[in-house]
VOFI-781304 format. One record per atom (N, C-alpha, C, O): residue in one letter; z, x, y. Coordinates in steps of 0.001 Angstrom, whole numbers, plus 500000, padded with zeros to 6 digits. Example, Ala and Ser with C-alpha at 12.3 -4.5 7.8 and 13.67 -1.06 7.14 Angstrom:
2
A507800513190494310/A507800512300495500/A507800513200496700/A508465514236496681/S507080512850497750/S507140513670498940/S507870512900500030/S508039513409501138/
***
This chain:
238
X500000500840498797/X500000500000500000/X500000500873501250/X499254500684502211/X501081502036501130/X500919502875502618/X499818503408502773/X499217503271503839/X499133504391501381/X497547504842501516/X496521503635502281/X495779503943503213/X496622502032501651/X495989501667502180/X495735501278503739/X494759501134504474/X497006501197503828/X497488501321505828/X496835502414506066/X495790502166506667/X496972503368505885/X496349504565506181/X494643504732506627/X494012505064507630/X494390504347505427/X492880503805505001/X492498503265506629/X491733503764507455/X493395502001506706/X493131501291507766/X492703501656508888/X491594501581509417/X493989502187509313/X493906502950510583/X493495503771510925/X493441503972512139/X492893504849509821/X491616506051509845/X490539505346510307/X490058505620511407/X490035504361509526/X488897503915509863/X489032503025511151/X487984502999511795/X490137502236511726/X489992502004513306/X490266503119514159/X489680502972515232/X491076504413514086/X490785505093514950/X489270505863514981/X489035506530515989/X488269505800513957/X486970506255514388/X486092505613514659/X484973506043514936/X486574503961514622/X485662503152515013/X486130503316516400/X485090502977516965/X487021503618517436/X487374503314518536/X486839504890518681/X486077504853519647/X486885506247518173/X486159507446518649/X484846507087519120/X484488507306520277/X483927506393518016/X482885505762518168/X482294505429519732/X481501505995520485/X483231504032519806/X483411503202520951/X483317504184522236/X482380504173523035/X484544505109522307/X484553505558523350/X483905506957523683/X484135507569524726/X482909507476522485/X481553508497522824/X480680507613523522/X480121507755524610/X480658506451522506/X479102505787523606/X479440505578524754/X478639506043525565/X480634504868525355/X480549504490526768/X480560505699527419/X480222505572528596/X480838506889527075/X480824508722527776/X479237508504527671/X478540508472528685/X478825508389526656/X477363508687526478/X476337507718527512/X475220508131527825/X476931506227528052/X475919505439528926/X476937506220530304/X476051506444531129/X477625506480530634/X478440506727531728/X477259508314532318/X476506508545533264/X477749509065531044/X476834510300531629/X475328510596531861/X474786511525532460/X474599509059530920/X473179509070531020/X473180508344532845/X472876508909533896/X473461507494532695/X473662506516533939/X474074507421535110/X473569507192536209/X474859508327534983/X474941509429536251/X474249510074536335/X474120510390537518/X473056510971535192/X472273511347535788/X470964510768535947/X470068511398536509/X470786509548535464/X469691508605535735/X470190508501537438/X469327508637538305/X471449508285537770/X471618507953539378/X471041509296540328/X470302509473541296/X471801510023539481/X471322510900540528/X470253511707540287/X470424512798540831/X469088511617539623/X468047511757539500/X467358510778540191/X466431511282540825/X467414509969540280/X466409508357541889/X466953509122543145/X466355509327544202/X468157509477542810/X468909509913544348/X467805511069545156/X467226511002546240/X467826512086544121/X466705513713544143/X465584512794544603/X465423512618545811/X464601512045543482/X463364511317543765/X463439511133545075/X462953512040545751/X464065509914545837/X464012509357546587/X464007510455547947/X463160510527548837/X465517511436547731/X464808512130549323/X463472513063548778/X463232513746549774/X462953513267548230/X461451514157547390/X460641513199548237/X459892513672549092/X460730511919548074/X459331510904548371/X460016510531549882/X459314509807550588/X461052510870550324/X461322510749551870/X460203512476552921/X459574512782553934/X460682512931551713/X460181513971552336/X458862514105552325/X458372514785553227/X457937513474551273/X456828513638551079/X456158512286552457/X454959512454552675/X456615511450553044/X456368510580553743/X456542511350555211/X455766511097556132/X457568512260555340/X457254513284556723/X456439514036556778/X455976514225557903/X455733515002555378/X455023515758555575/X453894514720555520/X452942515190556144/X453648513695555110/X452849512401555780/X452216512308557055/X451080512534557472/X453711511752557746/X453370512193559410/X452477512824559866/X451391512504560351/X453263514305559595/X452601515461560080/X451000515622559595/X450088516071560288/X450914515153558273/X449283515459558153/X448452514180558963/X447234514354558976/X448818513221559478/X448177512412560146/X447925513214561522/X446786513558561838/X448762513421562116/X448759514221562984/X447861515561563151/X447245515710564206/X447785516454562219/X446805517271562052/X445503516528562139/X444676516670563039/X445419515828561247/X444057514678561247/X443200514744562439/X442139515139562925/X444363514085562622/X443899513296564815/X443377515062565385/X442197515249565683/X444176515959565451/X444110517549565703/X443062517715565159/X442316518376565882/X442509517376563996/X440768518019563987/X440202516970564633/X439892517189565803/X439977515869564185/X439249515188564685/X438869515413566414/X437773515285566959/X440118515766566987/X439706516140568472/X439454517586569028/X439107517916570162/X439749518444567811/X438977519693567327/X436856519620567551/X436057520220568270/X436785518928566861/X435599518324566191/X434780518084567507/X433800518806567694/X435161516957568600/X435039516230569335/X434476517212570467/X433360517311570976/X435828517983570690/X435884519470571807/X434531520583571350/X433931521254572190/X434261520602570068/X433508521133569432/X432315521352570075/X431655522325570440/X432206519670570114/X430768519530570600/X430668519158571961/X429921518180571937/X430944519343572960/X430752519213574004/X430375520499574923/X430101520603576118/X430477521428573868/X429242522658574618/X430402523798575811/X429832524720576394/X431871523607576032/X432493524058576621/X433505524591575221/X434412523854574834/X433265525757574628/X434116526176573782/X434822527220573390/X434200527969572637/X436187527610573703/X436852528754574034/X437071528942572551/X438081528436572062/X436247529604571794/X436462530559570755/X437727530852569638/X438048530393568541/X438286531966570643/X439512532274570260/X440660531417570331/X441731531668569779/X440388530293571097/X441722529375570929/X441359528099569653/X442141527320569108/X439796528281569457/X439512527041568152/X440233528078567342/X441350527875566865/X439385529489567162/X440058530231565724/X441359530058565357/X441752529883564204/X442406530138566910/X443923530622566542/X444123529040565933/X444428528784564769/X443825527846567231/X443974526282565928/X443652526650564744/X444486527035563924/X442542526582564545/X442212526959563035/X443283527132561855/X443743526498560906/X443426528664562634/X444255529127561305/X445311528427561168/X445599528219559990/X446202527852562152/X447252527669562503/X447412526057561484/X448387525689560829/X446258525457561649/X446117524237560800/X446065524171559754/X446488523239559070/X445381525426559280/X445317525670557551/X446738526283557107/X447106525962555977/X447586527129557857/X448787527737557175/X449489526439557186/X450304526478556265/X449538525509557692/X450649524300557721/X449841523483556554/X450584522892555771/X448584523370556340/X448461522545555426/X448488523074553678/X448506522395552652/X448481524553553882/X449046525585552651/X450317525119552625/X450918524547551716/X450627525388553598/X453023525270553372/X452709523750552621/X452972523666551421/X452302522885553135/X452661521227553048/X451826521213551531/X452531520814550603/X451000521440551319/X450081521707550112/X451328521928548684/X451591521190547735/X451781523050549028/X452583523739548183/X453548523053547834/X453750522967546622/X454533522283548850/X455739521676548896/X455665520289547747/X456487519945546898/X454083519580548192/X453664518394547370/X453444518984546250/X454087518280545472/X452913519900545570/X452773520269544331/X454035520703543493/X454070520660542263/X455245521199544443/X456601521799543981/X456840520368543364/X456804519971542199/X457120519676544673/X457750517781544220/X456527516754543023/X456691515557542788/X455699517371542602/X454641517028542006/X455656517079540352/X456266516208539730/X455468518253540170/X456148519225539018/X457265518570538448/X457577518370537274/X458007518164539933/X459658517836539421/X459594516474539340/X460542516000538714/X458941515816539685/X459251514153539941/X459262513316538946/X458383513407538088/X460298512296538859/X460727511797537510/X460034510208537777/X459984509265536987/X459714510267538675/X458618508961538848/X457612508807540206/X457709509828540887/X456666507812540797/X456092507563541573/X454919508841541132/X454508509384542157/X454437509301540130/X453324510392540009/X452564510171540593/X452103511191541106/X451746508719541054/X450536508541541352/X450633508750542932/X449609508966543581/X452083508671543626/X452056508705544940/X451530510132545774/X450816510402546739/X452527510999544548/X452138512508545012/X450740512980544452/X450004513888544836/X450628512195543561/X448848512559543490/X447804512185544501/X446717512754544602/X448360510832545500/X447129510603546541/X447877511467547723/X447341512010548689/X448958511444547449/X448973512644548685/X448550514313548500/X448347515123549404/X448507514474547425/X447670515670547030/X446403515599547262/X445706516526547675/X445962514228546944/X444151514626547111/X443784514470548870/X442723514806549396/X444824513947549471/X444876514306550730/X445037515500551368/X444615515853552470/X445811516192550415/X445555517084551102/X444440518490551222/X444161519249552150/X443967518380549724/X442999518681549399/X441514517983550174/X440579518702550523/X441521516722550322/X440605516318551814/X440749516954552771/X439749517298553402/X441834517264553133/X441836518044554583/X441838519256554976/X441677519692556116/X442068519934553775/X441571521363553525/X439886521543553145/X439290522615553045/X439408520384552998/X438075520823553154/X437225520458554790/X436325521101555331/X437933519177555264/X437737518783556605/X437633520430557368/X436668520882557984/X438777521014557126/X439174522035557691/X438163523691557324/X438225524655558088/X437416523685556195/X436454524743555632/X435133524132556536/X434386525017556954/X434821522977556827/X433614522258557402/X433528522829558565/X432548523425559011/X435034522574559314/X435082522959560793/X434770524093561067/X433974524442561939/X435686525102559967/X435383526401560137/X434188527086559808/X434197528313559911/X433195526526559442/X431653526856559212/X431312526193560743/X430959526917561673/X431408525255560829/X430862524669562564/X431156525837563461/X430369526314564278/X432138526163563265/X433251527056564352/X432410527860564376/X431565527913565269/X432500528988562974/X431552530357563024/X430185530019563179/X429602531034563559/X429310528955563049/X427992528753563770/X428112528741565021/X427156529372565473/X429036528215566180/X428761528713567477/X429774529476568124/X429987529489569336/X430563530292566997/X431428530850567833/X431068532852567044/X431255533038565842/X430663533839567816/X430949534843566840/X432354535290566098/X433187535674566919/X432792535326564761/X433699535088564572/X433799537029563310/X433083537534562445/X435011537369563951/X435790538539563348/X436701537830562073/X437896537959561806/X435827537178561528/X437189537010559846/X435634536558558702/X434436536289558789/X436564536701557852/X435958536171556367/X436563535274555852/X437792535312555792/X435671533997555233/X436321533442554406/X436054533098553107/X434969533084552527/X437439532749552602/X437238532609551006/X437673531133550417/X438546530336550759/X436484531123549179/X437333529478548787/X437173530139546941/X436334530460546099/X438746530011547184/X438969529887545790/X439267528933544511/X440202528133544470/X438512529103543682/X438946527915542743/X439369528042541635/X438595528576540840/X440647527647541154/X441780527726539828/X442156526803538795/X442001525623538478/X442398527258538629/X442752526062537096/X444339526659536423/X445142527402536988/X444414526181535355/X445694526151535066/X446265527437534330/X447427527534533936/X445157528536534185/X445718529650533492/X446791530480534246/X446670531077535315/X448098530350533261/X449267531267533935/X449007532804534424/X449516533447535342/X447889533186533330/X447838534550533626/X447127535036535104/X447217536142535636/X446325533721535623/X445665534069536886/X446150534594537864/X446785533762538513/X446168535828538408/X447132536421539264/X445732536563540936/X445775537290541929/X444685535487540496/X444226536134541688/X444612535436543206/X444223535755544330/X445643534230542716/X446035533385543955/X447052534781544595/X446842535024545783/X447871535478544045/X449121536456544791/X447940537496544993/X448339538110545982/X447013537922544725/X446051538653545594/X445297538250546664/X444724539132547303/X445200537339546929/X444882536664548284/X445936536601548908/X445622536654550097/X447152536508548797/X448126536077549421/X448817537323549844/X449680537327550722/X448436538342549225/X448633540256549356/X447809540238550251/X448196540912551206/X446881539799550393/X445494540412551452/X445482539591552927/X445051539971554016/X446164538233552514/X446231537691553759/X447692537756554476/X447911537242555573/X448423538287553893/X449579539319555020/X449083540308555233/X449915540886555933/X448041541114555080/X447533542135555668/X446422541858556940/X446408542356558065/X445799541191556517/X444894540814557461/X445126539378558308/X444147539039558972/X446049538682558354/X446450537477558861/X445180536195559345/X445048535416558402/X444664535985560018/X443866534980560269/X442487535409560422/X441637534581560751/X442050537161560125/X440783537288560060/X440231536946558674/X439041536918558360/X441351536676557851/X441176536022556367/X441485534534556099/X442610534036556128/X440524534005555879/X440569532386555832/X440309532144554380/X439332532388553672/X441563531547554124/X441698531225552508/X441700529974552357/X442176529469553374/X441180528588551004/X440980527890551148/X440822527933549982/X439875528564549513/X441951527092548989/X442561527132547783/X441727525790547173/X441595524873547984/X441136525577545787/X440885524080545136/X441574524152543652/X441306525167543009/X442306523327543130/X442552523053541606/X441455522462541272/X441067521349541626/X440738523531540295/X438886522826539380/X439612521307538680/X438974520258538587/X440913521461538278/X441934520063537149/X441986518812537948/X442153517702537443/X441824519058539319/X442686517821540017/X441366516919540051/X440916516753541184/X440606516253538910/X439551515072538827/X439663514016539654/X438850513097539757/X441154514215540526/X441123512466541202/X440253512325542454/X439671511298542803/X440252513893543281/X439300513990544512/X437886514441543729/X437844515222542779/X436797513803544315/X435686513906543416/X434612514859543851/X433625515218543210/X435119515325545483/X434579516419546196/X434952517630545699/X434121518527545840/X435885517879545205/X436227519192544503/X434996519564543596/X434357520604543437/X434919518258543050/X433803518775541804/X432162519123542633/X431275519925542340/X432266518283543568/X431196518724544221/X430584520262544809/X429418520612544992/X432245521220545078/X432113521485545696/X432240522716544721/X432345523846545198/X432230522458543042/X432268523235541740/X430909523617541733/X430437524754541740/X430137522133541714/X428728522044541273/X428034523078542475/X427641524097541906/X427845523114543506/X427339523721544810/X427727525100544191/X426753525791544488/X428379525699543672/X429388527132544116/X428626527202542721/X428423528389542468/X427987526137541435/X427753526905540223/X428765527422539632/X428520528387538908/X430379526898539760/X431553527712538851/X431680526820537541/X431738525601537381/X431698527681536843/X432357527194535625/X433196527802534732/X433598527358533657/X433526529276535468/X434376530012534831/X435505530338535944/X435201530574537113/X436984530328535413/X437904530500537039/X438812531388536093/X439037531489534887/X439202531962537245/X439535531846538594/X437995532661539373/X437675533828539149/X437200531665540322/X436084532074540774/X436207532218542107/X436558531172542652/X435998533400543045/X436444533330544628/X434830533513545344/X433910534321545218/X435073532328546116/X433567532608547200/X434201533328548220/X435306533067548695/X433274534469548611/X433588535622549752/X432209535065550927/X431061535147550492/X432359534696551913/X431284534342552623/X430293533792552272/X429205533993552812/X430523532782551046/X429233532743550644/X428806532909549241/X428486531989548488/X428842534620548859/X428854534894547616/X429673534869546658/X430856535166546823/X429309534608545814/X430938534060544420/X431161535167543508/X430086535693543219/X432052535657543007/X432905536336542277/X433446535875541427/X434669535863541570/X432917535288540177/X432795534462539182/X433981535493538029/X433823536634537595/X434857534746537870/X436353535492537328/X436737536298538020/X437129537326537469/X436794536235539239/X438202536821540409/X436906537754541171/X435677537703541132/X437891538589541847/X437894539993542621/X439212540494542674/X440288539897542720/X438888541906542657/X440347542439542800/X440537542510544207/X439920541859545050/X441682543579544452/X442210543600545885/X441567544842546570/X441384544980547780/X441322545532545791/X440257546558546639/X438914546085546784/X438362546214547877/X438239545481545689/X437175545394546192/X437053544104547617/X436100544038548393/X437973543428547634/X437769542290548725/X438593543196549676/X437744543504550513/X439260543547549886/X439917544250551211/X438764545298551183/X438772545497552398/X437686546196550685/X436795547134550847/X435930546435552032/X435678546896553145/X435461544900551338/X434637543931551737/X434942543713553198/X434126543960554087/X435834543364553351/X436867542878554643/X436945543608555903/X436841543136557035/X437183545095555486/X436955545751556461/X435616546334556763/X435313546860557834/X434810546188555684/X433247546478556619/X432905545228557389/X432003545330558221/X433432544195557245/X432913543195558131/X433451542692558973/X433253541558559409/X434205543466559315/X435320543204560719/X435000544286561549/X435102545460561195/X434444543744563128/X434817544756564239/X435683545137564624/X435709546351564825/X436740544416564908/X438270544992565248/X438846545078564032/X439560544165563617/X438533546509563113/X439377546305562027/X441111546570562322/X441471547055563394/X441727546337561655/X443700546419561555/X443595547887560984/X442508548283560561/X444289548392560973/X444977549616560601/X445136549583559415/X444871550747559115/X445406549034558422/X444939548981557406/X443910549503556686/X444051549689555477/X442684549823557364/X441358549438557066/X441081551062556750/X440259551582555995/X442090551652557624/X441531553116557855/X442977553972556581/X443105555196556614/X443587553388555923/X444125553722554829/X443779553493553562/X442994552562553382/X444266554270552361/X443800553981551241/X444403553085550754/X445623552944550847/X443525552235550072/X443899550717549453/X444751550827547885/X444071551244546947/X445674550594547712/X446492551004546716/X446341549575546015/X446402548468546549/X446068549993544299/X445565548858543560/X446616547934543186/X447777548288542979/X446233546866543111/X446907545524543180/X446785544833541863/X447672544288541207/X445493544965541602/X445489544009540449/X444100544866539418/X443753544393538336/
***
């Protein structure tokens, strides 16, 4: 009879162990389900400012564009816009792809704001062909296009070359993966890539990269005011 008391109460104290893992177990899912919407939510607050701001750029080319053509055009102050428009839409670029990565919902939101921004980085390659048709222009530019191989190291070689040379290097990044903007592919088909990481240098393509000497070699023969740089030896990168 006492064994069976025993019996008893073994088996209600593990039915109540039971009991009180699961409610630990919805308590601790449920906290971080909370505070995972919590993260989301300022992610997609934040992605709605850098919103703003790209509307704003928008309007900034568009009256870029406008100034363009009216035949009164100070050069060096389109270039310095220029660049100045593309490094903010790199930073903002980057930030949406960080919150891209991490986001535990709304995917499709940061995907149209990605292909936005990828629109406006090409708005912005258009201008800068307009620009250098009536402006003589001291830089080169490059449009590179990537895909998902980890080993691709030629994005941190552009990014080596354009702290060296700052805005006489115009970089202008595409993911070949991102199918939702349909100009990308357009802009695959035109360039003839089908192998990446592929970098257009003015024009001509470099079909599986360039290294860092040969595009900084490039760079400084085609710059009049070369940087100091130009007149040192180029120490290999990649």
């Amino acid at each position: 009879m006492g064994a069976g008391r025993l019996l008893s109460m073994a088996r209600t104290f593990s039915v109540w162990l039971y009991i009180v893992a699961f409610v630990l177990t919805v308590v601790v899912f449920s906290f971080g389900l909370t505070l995972g919407l919590l993260i989301e939510k300022e992610r997609l607050q934040a992605v709605d400012q850098i919103n703003v701001q790209q509307e704003i750029d928008v309007k900034s080319l568009q009256l870029q564009q406008i100034y363009l053509n009216t035949g009164e055009v100070n050069c060096e102050a389109l270039n310095t816009i220029l660049e100045a428009n593309i490094n903010e839409v790199s930073d903002s670029m980057e930030k949406v792809v960080s919150y891209n990565k991490n986001s535990l919902i709304d995917s499709d939101l940061f995907s149209l704001q990605l292909r936005d921004y990828f629109l406006t980085e090409i708005r912005f390659l258009l201008l800068s062909s307009e620009i250098q048709q009536k402006c003589p222009s001291d830089a080169v530019t490059v449009i590179y296009f990537y895909d998902e191989d980890q080993g691709d190291t030629q994005g941190d070689v552009l990014n080596y070359l354009k702290e060296i040379f700052g805005q006489k290097l115009l970089v202008f990044s595409f993911d070949s993966n991102f199918k939702q903007e349909p100009l990308i592919d357009v802009l695959l088909q035109s360039y003839n890539v089908t192998v990446f990481p592929t970098v257009i240098v003015d024009g001509m393509p470099y079909y599986g990269g360039i290294t860092a000497d040969e595009l900084k070699d490039y760079i400084c023969e085609q710059l009049v005011d070369k940087p100091v740089e130009c007149t040192l030896l180029t120490d290999s990168y990649a």
